[in-house]
C-alpha positions in Angstrom: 11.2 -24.7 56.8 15.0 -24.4 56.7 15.5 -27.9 54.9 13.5 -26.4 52.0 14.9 -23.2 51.7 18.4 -25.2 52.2 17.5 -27.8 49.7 16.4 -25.4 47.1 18.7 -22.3 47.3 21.4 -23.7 45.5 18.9 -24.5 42.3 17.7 -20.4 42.5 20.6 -18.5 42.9 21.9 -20.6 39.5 18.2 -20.0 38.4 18.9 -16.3 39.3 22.3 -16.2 37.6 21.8 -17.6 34.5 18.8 -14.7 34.2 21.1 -12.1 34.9 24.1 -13.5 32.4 21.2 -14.0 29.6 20.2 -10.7 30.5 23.4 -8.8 28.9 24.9 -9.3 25.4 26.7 -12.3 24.4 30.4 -11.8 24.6 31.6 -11.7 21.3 33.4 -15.4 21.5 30.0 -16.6 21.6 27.9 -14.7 18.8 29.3 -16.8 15.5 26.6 -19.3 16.1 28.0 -22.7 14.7 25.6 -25.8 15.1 27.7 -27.0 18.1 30.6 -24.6 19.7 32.0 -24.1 22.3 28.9 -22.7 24.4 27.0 -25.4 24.0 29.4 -27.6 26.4 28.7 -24.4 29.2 24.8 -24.9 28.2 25.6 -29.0 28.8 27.4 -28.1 31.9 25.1 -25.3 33.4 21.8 -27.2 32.7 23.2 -30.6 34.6 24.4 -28.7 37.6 20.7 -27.3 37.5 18.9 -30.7 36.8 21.4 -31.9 39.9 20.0 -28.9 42.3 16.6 -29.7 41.2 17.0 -33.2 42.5 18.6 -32.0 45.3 15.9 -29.8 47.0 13.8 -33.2 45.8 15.8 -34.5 48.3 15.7 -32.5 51.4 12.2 -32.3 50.7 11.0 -36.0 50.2 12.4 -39.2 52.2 12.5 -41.7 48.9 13.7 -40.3 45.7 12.5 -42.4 42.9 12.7 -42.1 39.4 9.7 -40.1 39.0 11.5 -37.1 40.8 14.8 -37.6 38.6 12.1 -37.0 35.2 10.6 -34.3 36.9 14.4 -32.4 37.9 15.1 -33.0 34.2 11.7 -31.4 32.9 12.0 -28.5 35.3 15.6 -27.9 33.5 14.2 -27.8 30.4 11.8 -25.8 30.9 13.5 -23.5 32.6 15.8 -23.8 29.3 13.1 -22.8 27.3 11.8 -19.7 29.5 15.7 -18.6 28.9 15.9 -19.0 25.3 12.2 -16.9 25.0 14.1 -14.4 27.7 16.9 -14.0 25.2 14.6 -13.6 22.3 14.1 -10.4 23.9 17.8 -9.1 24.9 19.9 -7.1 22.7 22.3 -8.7 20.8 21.5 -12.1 22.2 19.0 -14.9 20.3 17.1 -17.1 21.0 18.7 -20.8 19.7 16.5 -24.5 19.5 20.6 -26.0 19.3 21.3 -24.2 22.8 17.7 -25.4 24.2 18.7 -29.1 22.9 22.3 -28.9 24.9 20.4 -27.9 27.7 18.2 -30.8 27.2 21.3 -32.7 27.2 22.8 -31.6 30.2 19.6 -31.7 32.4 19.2 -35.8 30.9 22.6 -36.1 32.2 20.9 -36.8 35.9 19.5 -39.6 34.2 22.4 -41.8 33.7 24.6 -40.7 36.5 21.3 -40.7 39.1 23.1 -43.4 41.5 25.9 -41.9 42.0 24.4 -38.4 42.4 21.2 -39.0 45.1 23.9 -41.3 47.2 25.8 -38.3 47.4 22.7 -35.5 47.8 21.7 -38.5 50.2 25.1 -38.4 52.5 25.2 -34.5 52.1 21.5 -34.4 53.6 22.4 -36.5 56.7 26.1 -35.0 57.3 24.4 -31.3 57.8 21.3 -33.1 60.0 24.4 -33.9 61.7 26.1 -31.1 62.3 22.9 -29.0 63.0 20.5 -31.5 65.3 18.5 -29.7 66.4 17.8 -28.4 63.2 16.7 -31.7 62.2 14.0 -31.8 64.7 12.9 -28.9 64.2 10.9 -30.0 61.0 7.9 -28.3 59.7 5.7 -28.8 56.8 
């Protein structure tokens, strides 16, 4: 039970923060929509970090990652890219934007290219903390 909730906490409490930042008013650097400023690069940024928690808790929830999970961490970032911009449709003084839903998009197909690199490293994070913890290891469940 703790490997889940270990392996997918990071991907909510960014799930949970980027509802509670869509959730106020833009700041006012960011209301002259142009077709790509500078807050698409934090949509880029934010939606890879999420596609790359997403693979994560794949990871300390399966043995083999393949590259069916990878497509389905991507999806799950768009998606949740989507159920933001609808969110903001609804905020004061915030809209809803298909150019901010696309550099999400972007960020979250990110884990595509750099998925080597990235699940050899979610990989050797997984077994340093079954390391550290043993007995934690064996406790598995589920």
């Amino acid at each position: 039970m703790w490997r889940r909730l270990w392996g997918w906490l990071p991907a909510l409490i960014l799930m949970g923060t980027i509802f509670y930042i869509s959730s106020s008013p833009a700041p006012e650097i960011f209301r002259k929509k142009y077709i790509f400023s500078q807050d698409k690069f934090i949509h880029i940024a934010v939606y890879f970090a999420l596609a790359v928690f997403f693979a994560r808790a794949f990871v300390w929830d399966r043995r083999e990652m393949g590259r069916k999970w990878i497509l389905i961490a991507i999806a799950l970032s768009a998606l949740y890219g989507i159920s933001d911009e609808f969110h903001q449709s609804f905020v004061p003084e915030r809209t809803s934007d298909i150019f901010d839903w696309f550099a999400d998009l972007v960020g979250a197909s990110l884990l595509f290219a750099l998925q080597k690199p990235l699940l050899a490293l979610l990989r050797l994070e997984k077994r340093l903390t079954e390391l550290a913890i043993p007995q934690a290891a064996d406790r598995q469940t589920e």
